[in-house]
C-alpha positions in Angstrom: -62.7 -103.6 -42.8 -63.9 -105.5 -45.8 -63.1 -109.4 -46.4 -60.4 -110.0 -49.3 -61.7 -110.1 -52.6 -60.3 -113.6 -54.4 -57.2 -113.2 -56.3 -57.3 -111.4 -59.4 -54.5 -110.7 -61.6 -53.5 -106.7 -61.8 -51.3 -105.7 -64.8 -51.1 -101.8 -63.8 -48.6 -101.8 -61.2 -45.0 -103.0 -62.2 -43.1 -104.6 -59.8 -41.0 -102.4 -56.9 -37.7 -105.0 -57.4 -38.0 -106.7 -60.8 -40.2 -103.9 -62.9 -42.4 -107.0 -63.9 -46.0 -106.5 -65.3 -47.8 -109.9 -63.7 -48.7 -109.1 -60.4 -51.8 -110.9 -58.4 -53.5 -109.6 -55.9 -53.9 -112.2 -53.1 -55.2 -109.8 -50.1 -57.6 -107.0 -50.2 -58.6 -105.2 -46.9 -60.5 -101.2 -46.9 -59.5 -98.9 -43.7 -56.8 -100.5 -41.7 -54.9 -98.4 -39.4 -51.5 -97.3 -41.3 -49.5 -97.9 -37.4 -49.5 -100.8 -35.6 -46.8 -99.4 -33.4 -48.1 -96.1 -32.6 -48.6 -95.1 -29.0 -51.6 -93.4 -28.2 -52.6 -92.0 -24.5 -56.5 -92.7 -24.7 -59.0 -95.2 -26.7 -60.2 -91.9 -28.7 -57.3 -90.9 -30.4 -56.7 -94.7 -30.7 -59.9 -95.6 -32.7 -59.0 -91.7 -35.0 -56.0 -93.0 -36.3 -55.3 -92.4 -40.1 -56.6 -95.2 -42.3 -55.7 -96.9 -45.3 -55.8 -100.2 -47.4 -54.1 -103.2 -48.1 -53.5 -104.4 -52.0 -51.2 -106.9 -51.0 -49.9 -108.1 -55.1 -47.2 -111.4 -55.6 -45.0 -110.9 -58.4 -44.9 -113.7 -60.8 -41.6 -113.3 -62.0 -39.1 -112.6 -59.1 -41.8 -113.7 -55.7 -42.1 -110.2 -54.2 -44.9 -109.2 -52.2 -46.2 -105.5 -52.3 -49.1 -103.2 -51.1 -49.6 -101.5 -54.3 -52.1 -98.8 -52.0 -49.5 -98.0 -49.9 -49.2 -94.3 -49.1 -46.0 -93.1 -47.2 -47.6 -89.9 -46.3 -49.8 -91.4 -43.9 -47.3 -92.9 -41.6 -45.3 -91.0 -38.8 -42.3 -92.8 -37.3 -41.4 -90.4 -35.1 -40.9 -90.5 -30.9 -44.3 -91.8 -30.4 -43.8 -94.6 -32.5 -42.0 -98.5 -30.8 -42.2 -101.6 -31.5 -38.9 -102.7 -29.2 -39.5 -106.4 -28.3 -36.7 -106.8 -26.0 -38.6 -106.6 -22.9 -39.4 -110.0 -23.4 -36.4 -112.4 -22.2 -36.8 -114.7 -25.2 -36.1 -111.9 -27.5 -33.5 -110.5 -25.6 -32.1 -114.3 -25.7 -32.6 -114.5 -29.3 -30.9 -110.9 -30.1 -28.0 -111.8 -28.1 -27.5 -115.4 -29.7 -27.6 -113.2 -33.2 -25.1 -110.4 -32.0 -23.1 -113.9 -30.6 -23.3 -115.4 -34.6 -22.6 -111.9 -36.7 -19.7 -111.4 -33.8 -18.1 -114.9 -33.3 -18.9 -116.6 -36.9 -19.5 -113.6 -39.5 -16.3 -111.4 -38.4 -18.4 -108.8 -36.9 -15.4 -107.5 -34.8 -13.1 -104.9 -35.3 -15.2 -102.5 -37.3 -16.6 -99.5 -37.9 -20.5 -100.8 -37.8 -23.8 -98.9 -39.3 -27.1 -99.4 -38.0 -29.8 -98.4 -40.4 -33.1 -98.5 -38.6 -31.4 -98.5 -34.8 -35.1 -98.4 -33.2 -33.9 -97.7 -29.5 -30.4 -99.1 -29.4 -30.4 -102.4 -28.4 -29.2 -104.4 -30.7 -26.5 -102.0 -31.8 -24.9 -101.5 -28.5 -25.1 -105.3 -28.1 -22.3 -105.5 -31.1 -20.2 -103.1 -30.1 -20.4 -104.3 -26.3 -19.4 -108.0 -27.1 -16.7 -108.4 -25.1 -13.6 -108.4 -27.2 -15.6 -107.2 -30.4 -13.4 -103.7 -30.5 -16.5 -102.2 -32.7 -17.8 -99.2 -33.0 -21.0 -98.2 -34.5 -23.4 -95.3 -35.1 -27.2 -95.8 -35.3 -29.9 -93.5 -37.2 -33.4 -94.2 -36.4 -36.1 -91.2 -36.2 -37.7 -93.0 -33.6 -34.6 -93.1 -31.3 -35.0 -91.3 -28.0 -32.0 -91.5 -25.6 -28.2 -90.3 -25.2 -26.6 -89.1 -28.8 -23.2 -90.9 -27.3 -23.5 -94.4 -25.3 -20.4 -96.9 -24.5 -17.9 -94.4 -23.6 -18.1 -93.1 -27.0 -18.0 -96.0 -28.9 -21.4 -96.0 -30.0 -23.4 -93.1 -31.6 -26.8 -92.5 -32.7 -28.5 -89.8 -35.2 -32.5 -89.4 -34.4 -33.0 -89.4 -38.3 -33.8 -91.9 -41.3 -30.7 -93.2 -42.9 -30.4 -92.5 -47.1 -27.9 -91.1 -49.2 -27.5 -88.2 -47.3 -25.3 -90.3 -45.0 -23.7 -92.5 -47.2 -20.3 -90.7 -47.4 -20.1 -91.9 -43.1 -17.5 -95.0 -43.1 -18.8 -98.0 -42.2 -17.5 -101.7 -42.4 -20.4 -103.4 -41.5 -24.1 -102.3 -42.1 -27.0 -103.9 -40.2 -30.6 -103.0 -41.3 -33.1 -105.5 -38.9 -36.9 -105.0 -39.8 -37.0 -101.9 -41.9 -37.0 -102.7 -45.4 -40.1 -104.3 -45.1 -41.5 -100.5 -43.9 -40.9 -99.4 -47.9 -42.6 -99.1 -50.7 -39.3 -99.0 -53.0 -37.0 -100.9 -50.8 -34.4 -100.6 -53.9 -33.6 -96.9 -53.2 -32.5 -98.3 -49.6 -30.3 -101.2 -51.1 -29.3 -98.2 -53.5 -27.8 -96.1 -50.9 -26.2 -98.6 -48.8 -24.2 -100.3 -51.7 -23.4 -96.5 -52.5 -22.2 -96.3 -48.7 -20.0 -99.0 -49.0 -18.3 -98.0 -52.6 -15.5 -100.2 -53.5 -14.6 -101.2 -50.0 -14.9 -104.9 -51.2 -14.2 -106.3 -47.7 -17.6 -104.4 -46.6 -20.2 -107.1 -45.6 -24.0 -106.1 -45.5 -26.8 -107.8 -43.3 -30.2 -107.7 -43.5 -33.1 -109.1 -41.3 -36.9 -109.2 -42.5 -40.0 -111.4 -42.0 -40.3 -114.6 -44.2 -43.6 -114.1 -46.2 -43.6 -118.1 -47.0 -43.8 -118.2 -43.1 -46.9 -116.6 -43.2 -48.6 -117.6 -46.0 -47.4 -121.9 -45.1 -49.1 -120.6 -41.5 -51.7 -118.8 -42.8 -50.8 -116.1 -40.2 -53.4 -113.6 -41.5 -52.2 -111.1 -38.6 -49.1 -110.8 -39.9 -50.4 -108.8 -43.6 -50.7 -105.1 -42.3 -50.1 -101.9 -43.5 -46.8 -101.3 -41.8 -45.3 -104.1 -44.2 -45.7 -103.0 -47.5 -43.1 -105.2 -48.7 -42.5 -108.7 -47.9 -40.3 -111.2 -49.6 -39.4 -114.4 -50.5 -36.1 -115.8 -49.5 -35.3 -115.6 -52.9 -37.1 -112.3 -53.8 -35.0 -111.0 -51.6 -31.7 -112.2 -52.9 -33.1 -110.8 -56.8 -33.3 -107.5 -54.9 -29.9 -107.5 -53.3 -28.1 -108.7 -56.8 -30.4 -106.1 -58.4 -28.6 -103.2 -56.3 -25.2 -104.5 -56.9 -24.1 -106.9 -54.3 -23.4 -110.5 -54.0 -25.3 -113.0 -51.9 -23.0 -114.6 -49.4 -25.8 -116.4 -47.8 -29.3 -116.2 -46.3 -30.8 -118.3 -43.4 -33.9 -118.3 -41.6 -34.3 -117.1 -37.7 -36.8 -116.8 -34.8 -38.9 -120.5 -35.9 -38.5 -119.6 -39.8 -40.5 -116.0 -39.0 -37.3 -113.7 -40.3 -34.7 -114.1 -42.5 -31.0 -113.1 -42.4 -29.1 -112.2 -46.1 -25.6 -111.4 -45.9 -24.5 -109.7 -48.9 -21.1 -108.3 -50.3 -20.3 -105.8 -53.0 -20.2 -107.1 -56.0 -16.7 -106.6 -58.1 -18.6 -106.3 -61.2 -22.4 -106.2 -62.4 -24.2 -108.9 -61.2 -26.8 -110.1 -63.6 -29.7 -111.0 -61.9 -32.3 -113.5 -62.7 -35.4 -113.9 -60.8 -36.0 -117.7 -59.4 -39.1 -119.2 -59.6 -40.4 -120.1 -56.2 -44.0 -122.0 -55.2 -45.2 -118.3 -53.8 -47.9 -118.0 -56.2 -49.7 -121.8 -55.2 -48.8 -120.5 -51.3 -50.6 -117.0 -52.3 -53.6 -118.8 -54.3 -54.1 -121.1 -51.3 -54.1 -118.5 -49.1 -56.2 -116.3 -50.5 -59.0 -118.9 -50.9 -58.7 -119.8 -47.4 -58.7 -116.2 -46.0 -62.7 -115.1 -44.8 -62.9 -118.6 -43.6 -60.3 -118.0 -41.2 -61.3 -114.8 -39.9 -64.4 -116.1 -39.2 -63.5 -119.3 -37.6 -61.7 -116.7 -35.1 -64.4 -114.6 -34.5 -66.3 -117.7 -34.0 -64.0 -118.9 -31.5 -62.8 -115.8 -29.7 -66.9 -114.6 -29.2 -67.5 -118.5 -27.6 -64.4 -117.4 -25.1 -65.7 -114.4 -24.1 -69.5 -115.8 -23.3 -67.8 -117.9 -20.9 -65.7 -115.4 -19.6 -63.2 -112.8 -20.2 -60.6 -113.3 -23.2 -57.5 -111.0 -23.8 -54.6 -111.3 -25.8 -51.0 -111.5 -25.6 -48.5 -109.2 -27.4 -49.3 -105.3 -28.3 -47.2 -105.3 -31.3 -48.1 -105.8 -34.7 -49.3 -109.4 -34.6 -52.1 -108.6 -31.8 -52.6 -105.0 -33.4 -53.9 -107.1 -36.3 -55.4 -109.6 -35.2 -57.8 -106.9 -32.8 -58.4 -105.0 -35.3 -59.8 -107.7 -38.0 -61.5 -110.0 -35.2 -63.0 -107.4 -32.3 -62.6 -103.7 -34.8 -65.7 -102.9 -32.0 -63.9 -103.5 -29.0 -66.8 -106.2 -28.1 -65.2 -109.3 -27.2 -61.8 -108.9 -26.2 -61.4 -107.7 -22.9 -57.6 -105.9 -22.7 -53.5 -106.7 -24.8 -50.9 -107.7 -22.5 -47.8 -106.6 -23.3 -44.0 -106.6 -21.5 -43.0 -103.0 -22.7 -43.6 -100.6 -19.9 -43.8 -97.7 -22.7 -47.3 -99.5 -24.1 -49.1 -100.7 -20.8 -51.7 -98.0 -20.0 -51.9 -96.9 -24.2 -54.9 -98.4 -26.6 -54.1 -100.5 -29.6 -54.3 -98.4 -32.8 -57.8 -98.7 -34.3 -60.0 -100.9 -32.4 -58.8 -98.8 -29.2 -58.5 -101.9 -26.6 -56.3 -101.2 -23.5 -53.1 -102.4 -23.2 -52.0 -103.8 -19.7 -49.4 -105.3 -17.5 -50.1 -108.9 -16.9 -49.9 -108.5 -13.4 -53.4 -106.8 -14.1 -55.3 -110.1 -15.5 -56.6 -111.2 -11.9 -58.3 -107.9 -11.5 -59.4 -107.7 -14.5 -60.8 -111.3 -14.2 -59.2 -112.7 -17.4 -59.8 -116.8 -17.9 -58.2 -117.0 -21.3 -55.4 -115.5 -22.9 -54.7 -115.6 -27.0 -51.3 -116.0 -27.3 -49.6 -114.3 -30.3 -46.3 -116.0 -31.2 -46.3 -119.2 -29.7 -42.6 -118.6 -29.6 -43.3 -117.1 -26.1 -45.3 -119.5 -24.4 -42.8 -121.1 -21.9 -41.8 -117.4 -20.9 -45.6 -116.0 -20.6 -46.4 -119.3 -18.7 -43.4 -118.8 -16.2 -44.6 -115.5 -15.9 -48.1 -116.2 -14.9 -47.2 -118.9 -12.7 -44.2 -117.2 -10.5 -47.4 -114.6 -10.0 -49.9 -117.2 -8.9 -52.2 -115.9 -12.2 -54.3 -118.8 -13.3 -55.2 -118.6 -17.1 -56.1 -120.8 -20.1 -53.5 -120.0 -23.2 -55.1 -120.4 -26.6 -52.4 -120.8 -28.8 -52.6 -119.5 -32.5 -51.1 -122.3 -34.0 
């Protein structure tokens, strides 16, 4: 994969939300892996996976953030594709203190509720299990594998992607978590849920997504891939939903400022929406500038770790998929991914092909240092090591 060309403004490509002209590109990468999620049962078919790039453009008007080489046809989100995170005890905390907030403080109770982008379930039979919620709920996903019917009836699910073929279903409540960020024209989603919820004024909307000024203030270069082709701003995003016809209720940031929550309404009458000038473009400049020097002060630091001994890293989703594939593409240095989902332990990480592994495995495999991913799992990786006698450095990427 090349190194990111320094921003250069791009006047060809209008903007997905706004339809602006003055778009920058900030991030150039050639023949990233289009998954980051897929599972794959050897390091072959790992290392063959379809390839594309990154064109990663801020919009100077509204603050959106697109891959303008994005190509849907390349990606396949079918059963062999999942990136569920609840393994992991934190997560499962944290998706149980949002299904608490949307329940107990949003009025999440006593509704019909529609999951758009379900994954595996979870979350959606968290909502309509909260004890004294009375909800019901149906779930389309077409990575969903399990029972059509779950909670004595109350919740249903539909192995297929939710647009305006469903939008006649009654719903109360949509939830979309991590999904609009999977499209190039995440309008035509907004489109199809505000024509799901028609006139039903009382209807509230949420919507969960990574927080690009997170990652550009961090300068999380793992976190631009190809399954994100569009990111946004907290305000971006608001411009998109009063662009589709809803009001902005409110939007607050989750999970240490990585995701953002909007809750949205449908708007009475046409909402004029004006884009809001953000500091995304100095965020995206600096970034940009700052880029090759980070990769290589990684691969600088990750190959002094493995001449020492054996270096691995924590977390198989798209954070460590990224990161392994722009620091060790050769499979060289980094010895195995840990990861908590039993579905991805003994599967390769799309692209540079590295095993993935139970953590249990790390004294065999005579690990001494461990990259840790989010650093929002520390004290719950370090509990796990310890309860298991596993003796490791953690070399935290923050």
């Amino acid at each position: 994969m090349s190194r990111p060309d320094p921003i250069a403004m791009e006047s060809a490509a209008p903007c997905p939300v706004c339809g602006a002209s003055r778009c920058e590109t900030f991030v150039r990468r050639t023949g990233v892996p289009v998954h980051q999620n897929l599972l794959f049962e050897s390091m072959e078919a790992a290392r063959c996976i379809a390839r594309g790039d990154l064109d990663m453009r801020a919009c100077l008007d509204c603050g959106f953030v697109f891959n303008h080489s994005f190509d849907a046809s390349r990606l396949s989100y079918g059963a062999g594709y999942d990136n569920t995170q609840d393994c992991s005890g934190i997560f499962d905390d944290y998706l149980n203190e949002l299904a608490r907030y949307l329940v107990m403080e949003r009025g999440v109770h006593h509704n019909r509720i529609i999951e758009v982008g379900c994954g595996k379930g979870g979350f959606l039979r968290k909502l309509v299990a909260y004890p004294g919620s009375n909800n019901t709920g149906i779930g389309y996903d077409p990575s969903y594998l399990g029972p059509e019917s779950d909670l004595d009836g109350r919740v249903q699910f539909v192995a297929q992607t939710y647009d305006k073929r469903w939008a006649d279903e009654p719903g109360d409540i949509i939830v979309c978590r991590h999904v609009i960020e999977h499209l190039a024209r995440p309008l035509e989603l907004l489109g199809a849920v505000r024509e799901a919820v028609g006139n039903k004024h009382h209807a509230k909307v949420f919507f969960e997504t990574p927080c690009v000024e997170w990652i550009l203030a961090g300068r999380v270069f793992w976190d631009f891939f190809y399954e994100h082709c569009s990111l946004f701003t907290e305000r971006s995003l608001a411009t998109a939903f009063e662009l589709s016809g809803f009001h902005v209720a409110s939007t607050r940031h989750l999970f240490d400022g990585q995701y953002q929550l909007i809750e949205a309404t449908p708007a009475e009458t046409p909402v004029h929406a004006v884009p809001r000038k953000d500091n995304l473009l100095e965020q995206a400049r600096e970034y940009a500038t700052a880029e090759s020097s980070l990769l290589q002060k990684w691969k600088t630091k990750i190959r002094h770790y493995a001449e020492k001994g054996k270096i691995c890293l924590w977390g198989a989703g798209a954070k460590g998929a990224t990161f392994a594939n722009l620091i060790d593409p050769d499979c060289k240095l980094l010895d195995c991914v840990v990861d908590l989902n039993p579905r991805k332990q003994g599967r390769f990480i799309p692209g540079s092909g590295h095993p993935i592994v139970d953590y249990r495995d790390l004294p065999r495999r005579g690990i001494t240092d461990i990259v840790l991913m989010n650093p929002n799992y520390r004290q719950e990786n370090t509990a796990l090591l310890k309860s298991n006698g596993i003796q490791a450095n953690f070399v935290d990427v923050k």
